[in-house]
Backbone as a ProteinNet text record, in pm:
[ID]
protein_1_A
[PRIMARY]
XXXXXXXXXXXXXXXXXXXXXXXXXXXXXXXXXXXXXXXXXXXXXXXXXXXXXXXXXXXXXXXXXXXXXXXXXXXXXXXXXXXXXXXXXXXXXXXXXXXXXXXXXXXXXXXXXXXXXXXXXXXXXXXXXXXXXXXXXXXXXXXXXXXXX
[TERTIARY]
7153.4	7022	6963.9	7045.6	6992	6957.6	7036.1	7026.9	6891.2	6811.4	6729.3	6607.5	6573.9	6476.5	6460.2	6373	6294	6207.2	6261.8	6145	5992.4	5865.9	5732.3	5688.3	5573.2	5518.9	5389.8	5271.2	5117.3	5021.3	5004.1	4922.8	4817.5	4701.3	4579.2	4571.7	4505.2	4456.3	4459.4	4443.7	4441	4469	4575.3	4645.9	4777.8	4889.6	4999.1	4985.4	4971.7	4942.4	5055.6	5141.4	5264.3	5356.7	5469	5624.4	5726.1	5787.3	5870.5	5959.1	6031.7	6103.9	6030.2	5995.8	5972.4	6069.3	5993.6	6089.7	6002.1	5873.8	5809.5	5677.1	5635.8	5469.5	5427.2	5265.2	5200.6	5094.2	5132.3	5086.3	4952.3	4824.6	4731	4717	4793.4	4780.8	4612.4	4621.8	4453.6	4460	4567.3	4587.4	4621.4	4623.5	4682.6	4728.6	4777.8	4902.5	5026.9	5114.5	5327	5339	5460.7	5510.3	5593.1	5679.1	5812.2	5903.3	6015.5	6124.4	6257.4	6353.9	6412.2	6546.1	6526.4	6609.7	6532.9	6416.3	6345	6349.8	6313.2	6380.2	6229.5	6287.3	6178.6	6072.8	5953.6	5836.8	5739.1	5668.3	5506	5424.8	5289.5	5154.7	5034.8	4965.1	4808.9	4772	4739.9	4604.7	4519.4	4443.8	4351.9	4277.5	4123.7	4091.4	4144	4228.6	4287.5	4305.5	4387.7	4453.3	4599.5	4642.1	4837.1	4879.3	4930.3	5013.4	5162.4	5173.7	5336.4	5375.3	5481.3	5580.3	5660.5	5639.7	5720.5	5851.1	5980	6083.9	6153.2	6187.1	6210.6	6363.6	6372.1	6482.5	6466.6	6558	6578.5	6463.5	6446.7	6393.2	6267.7	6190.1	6099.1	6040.2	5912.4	5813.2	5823.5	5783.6	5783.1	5644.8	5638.5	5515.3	5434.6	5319	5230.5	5125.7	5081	4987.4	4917.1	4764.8	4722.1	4592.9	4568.5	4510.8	4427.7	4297.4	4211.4	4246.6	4280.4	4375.1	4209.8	4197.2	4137.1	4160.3	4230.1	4289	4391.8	4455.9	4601.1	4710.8	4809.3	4948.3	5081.9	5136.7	5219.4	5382.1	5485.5	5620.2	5716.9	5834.5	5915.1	6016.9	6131.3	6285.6	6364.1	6492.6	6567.9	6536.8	6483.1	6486.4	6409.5	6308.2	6140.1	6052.7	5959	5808.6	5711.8	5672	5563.6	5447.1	5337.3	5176.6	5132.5	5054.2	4953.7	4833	4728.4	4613.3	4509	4407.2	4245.1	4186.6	4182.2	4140.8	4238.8	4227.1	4305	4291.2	4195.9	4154.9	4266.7	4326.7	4388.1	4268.5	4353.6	4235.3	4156.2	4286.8	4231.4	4128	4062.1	3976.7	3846.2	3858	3734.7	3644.8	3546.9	3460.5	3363.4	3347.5	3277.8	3124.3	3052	2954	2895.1	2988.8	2993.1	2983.7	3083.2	3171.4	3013.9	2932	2828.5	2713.4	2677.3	2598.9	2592.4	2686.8	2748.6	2747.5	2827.8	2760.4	2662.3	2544.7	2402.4	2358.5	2366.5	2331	2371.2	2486	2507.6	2476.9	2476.1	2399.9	2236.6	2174.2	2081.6	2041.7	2126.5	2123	2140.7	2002.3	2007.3	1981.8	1958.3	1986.2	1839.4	1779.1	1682.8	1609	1493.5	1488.1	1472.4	1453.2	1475.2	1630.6	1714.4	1801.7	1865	1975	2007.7	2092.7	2197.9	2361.9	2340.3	2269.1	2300.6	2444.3	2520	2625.1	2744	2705.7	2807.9	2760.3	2590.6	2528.7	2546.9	2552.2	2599.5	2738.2	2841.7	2993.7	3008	2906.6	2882.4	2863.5	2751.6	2724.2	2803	2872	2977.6	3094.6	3120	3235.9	3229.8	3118.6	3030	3044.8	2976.2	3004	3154	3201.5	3367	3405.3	3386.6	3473.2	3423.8	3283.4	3190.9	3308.4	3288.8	3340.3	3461.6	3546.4	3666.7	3710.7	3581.9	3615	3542.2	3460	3437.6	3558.3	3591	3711.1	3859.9	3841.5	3955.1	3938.8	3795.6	3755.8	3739	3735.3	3707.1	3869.3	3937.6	4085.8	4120.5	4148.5	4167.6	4104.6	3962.6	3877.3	3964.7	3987.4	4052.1	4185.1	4305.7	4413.7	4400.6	4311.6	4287.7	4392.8	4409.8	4479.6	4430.6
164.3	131.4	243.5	376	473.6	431.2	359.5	315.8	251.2	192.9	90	112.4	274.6	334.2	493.1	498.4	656	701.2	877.9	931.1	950.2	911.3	966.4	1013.7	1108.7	1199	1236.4	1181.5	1177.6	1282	1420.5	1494.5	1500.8	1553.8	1638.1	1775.1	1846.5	1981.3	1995.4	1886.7	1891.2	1854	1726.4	1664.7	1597.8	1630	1486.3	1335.6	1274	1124.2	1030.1	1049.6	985.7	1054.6	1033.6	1110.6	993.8	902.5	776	765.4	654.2	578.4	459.4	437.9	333.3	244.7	146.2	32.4	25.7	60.9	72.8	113.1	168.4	213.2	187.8	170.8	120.7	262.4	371.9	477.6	446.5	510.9	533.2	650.9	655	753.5	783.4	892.4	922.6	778.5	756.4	654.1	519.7	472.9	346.1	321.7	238.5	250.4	217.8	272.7	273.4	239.3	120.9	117.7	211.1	243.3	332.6	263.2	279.3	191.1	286.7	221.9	379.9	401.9	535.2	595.7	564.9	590.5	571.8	766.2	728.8	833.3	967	1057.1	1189.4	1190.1	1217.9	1225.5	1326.4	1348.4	1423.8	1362	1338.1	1260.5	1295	1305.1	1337.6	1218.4	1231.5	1131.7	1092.3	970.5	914.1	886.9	813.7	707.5	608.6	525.3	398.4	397.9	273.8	267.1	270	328.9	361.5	276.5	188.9	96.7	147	123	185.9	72.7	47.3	-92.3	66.5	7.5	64.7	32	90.1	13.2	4.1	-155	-125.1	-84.7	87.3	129.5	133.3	155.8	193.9	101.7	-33	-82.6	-107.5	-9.2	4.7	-144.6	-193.7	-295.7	-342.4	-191.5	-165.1	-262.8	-296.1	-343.4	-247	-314.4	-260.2	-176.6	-70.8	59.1	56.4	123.5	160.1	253.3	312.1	470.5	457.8	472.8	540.2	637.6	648.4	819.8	858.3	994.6	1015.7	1211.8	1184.9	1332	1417.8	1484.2	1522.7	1477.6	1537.3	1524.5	1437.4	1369.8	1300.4	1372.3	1337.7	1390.1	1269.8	1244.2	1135.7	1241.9	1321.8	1365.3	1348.2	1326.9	1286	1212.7	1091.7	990.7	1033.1	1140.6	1132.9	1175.6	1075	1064.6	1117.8	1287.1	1366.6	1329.8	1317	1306.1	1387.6	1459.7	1571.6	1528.2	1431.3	1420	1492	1470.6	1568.9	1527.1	1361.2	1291.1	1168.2	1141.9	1040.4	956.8	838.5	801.9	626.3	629.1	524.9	402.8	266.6	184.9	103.8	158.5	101.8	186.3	311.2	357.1	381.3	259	250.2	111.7	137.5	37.1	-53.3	-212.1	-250.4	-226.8	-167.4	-167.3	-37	62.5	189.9	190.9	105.8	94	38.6	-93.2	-180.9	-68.9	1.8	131.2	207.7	280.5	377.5	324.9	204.4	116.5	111.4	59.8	59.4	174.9	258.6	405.4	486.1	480.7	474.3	400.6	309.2	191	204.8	326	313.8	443.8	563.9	682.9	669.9	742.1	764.8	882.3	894	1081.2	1065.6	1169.5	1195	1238.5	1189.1	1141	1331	1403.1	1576.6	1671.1	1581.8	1620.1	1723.8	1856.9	1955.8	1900.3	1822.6	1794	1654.2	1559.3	1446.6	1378.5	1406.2	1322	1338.4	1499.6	1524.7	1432.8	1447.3	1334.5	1206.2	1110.7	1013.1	996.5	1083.1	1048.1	1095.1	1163.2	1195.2	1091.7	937.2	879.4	754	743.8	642.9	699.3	781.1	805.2	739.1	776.8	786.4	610.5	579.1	414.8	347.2	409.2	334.3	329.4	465.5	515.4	407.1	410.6	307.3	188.4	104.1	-31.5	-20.2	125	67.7	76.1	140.5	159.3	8.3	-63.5	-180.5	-291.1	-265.8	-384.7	-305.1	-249.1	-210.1	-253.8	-228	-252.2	-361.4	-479.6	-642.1	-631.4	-619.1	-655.1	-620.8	-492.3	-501.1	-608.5	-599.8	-669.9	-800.1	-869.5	-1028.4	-987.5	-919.6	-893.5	-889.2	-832.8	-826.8	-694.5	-600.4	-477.6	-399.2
-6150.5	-6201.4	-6285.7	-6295.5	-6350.7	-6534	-6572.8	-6735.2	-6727.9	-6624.1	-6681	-6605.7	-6554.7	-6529.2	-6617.3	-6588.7	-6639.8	-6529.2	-6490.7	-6421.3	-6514.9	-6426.1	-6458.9	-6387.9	-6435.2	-6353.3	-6439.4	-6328.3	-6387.5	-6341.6	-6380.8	-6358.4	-6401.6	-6376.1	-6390.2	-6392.7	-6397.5	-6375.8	-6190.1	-6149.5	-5976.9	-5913.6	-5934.4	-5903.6	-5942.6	-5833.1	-5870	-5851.5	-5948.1	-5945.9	-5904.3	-5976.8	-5959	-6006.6	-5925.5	-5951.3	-5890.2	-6039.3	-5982.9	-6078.2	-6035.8	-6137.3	-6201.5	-6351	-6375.7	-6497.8	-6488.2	-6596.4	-6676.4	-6720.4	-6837.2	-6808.9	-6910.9	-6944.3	-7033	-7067.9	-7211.1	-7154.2	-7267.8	-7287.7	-7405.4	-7383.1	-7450.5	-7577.1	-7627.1	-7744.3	-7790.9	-7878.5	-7911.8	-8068.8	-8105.6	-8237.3	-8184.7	-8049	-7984.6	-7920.5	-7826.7	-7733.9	-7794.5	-7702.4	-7732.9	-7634.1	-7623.5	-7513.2	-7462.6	-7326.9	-7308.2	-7215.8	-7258.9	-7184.3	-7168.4	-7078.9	-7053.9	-7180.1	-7174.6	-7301.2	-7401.8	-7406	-7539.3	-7610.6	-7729.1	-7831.9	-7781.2	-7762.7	-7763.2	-7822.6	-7780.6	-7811.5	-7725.7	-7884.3	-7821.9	-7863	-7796.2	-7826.4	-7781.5	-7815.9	-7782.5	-7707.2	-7600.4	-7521.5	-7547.8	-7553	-7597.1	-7428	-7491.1	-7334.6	-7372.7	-7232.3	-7224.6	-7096.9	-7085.6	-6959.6	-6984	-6888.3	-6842.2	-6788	-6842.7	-6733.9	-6712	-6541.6	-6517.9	-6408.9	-6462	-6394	-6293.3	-6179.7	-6091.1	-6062.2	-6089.2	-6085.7	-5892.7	-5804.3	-5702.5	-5694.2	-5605.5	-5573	-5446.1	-5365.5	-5259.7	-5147.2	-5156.1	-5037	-5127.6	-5244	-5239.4	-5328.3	-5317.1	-5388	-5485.8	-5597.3	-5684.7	-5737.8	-5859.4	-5935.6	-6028.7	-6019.3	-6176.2	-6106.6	-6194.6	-6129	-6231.2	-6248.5	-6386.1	-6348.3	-6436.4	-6422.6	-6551.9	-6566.1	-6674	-6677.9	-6884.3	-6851	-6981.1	-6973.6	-7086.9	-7078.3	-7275.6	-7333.7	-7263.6	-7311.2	-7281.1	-7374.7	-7286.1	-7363.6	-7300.9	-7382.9	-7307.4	-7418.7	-7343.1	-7347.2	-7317.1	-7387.7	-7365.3	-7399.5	-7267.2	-7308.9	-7232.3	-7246.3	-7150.8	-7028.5	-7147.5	-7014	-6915.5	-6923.2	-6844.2	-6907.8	-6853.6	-6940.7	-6860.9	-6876	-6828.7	-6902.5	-6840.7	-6867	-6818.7	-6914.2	-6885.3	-6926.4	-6837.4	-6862.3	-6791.1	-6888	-6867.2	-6750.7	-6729.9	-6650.1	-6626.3	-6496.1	-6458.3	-6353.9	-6316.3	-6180.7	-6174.2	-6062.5	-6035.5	-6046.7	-6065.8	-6105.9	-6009.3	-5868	-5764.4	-5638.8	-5731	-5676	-5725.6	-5892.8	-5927.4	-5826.4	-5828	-5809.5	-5887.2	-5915.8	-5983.4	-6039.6	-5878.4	-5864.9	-5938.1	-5942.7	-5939	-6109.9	-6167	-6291.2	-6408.5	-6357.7	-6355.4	-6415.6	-6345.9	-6287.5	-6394.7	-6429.4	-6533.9	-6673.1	-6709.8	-6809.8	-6870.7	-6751.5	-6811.8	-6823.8	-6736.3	-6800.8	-6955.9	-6971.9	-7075.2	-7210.2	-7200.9	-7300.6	-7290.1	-7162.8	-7218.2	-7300.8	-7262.8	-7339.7	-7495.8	-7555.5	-7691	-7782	-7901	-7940.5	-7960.1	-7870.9	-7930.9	-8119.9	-8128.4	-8319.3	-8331.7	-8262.3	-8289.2	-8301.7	-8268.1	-8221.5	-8309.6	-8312.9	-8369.7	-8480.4	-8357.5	-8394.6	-8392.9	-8468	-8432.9	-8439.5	-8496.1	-8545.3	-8393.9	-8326.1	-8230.3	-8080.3	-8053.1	-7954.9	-7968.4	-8098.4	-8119.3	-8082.3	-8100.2	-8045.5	-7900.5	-7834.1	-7704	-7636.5	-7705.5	-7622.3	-7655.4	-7799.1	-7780.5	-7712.6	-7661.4	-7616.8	-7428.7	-7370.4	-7241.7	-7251.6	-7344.6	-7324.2	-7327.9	-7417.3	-7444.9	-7277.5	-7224.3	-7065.9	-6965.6	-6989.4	-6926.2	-6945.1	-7034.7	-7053.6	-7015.2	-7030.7	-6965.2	-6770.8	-6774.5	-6586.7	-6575.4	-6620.2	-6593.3	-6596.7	-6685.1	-6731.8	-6581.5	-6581.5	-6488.9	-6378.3	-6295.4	-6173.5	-6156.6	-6277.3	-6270.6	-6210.6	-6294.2	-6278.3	-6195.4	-6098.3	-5984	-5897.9	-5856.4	-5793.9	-5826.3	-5940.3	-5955.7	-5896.4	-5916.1	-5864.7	-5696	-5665.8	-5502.1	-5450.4	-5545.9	-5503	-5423.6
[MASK]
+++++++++++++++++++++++++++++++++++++++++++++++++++++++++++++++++++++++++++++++++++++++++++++++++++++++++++++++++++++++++++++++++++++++++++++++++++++

């Protein structure tokens, strides 16, 4: 089964996230997502916010299935057939909460640049950025919540 997996391995600054075999990922680039499948050709990439999806491949007894992680900034690596992630941030999707997710949203959507502001142009991408994260811990925490993970 070794041809038709790839080791991954999902860090933080403070944590090991995952260290597996998988059968594929849809990586968040800072320009889009790529898929990765095993023996895919070497790569470096900058991190974007997205979500990581990682197909767990089942070895040894194990489940296996689909995982996914709000990743946001870092670096990702595709060599020899393993795909290291070095993200800034990284929360599994099954430890967001809707309510929590709901919350954060509106807060954000209600933050605006003040009409004094120094830097406007850098507070404006401060608070679209705050919202994008927003909408996507929402959309994650629906999907779990519907998945029943």
């Amino acid at each position: 089964m070794a041809e038709k997996t790839f080791h991954c391995t999902v860090v933080t600054p403070t944590e090991k996230l995952v260290d597996g075999e998988m059968t594929y990922a849809s990586v968040p680039a800072w320009d889009g997502l790529f898929g990765v499948l095993p023996q895919r050709a070497p790569l470096l990439a900058r991190l974007g916010l997205g979500e990581l999806k990682l197909h767990n491949a089942r070895i040894d007894g194990s489940q296996g299935g689909d995982r996914s992680f709000l990743i946001e900034g870092g670096f990702v690596k595709m060599a020899d057939n393993s795909l290291t992630i070095l993200a800034e941030r990284a929360i599994p999707a099954e430890e967001l909460t809707l309510t929590e997710a709901e919350a954060e949203l509106a807060e954000a959507e209600a933050r605006t640049v003040p009409a004094d502001a120094s830097d406007l142009v850098t507070q404006q991408t401060a608070i679209r950025r705050g919202r994008e994260r927003a909408q996507l811990k929402v959309r994650l925490a629906r999907s779990v919540q519907n998945d029943g993970i």
